[in-house]
C-alpha positions in Angstrom: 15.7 11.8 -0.8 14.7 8.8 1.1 12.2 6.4 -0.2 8.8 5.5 1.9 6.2 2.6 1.8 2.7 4.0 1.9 0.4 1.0 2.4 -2.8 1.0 2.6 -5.0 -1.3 4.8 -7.9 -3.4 3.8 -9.6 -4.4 6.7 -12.0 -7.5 6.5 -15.7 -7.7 7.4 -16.2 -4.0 7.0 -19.1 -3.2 4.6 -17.6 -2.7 1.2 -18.3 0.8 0.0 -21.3 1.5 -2.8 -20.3 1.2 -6.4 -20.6 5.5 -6.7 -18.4 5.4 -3.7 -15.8 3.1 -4.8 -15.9 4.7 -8.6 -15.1 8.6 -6.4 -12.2 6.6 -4.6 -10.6 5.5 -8.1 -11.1 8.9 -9.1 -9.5 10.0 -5.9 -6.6 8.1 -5.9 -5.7 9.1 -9.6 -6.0 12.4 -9.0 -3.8 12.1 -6.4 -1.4 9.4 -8.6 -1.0 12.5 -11.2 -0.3 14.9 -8.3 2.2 12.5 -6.9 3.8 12.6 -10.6 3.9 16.0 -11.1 5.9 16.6 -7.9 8.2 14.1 -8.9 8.1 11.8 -5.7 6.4 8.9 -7.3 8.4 5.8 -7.7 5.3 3.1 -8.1 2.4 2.3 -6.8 -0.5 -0.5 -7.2 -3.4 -2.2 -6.1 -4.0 -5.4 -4.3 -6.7 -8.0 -5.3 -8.3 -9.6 -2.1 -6.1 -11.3 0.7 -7.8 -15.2 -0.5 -6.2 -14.7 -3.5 -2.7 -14.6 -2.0 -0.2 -17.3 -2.1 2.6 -18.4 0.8 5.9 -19.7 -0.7 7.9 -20.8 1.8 10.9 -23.4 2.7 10.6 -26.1 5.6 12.9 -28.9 6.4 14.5 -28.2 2.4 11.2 -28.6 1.0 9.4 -25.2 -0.7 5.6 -25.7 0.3 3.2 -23.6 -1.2 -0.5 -22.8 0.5 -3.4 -20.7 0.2 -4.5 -17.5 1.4 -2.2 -14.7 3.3 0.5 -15.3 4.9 -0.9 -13.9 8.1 -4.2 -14.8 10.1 -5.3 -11.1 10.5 -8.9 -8.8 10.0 -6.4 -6.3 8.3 -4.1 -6.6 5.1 -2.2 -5.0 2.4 -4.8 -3.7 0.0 -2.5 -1.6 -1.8 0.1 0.6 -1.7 2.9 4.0 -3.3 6.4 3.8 -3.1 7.8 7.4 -2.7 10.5 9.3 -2.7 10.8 12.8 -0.1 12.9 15.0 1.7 11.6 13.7 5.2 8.9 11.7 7.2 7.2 15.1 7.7 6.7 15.2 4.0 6.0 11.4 3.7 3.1 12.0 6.5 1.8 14.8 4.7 1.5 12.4 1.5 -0.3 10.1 3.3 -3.0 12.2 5.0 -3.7 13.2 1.3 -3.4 9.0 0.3 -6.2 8.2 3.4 -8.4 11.0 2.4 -8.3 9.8 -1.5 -8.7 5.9 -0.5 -10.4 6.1 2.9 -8.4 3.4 4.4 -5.4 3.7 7.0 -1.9 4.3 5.6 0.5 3.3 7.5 4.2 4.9 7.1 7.5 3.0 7.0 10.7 4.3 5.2 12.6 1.6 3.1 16.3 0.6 5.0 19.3 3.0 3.5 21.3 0.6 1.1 24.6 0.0 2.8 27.5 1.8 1.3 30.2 -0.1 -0.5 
């Protein structure tokens, strides 16, 4: 089994959606949380608050400097994300069609580095 990032997008300036809409997208995304569980590919998954609440840690010149807000200057971040673990990208694609339908954002796909062997 390999092991896939399924992140999901937040994309600034966009309308946020209507409180019944964003209490159908919880709903949503459990549902598809328990269906992820039941099938066994599930590793972890979790939410993201808002990029201005993110912190940047970083070294420069020996010295760790810390400073607000995301790392990138972007209209799109990391608004949340699963961790899972299939046969294939095929299967990991078919996850996320379900994961974009349940959180109408954009998923993006990316599967994890193999560890090296040793």
């Amino acid at each position: 089994m390999s092991q896939y990032l399924l992140s999901v997008h937040y994309v600034e300036g966009e309308a946020p959606p209507s409180d019944d809409v964003m209490q159908q997208m919880f709903a949503d995304v459990d549902t598809l949380n328990q269906k992820m569980q039941a099938e066994g590919i599930w590793v972890f998954a979790g939410g993201l608050e808002t990029p201005d609440t993110a912190t940047v840690v970083r070294e420069a010149g020996g010295e760790i400097v810390t400073t607000d807000g995301p790392f990138a200057e972007a209209k799109e971040h990391l608004g949340g994300f699963w961790v899972i673990a299939v046969p294939d990208l095929d299967a990991a694609l078919d996850w996320a069609r379900q994961a974009t339908v349940a959180c109408r954002g954009p998923v993006e796909v990316r599967p994890f580095q193999d560890e090296p062997e040793g």
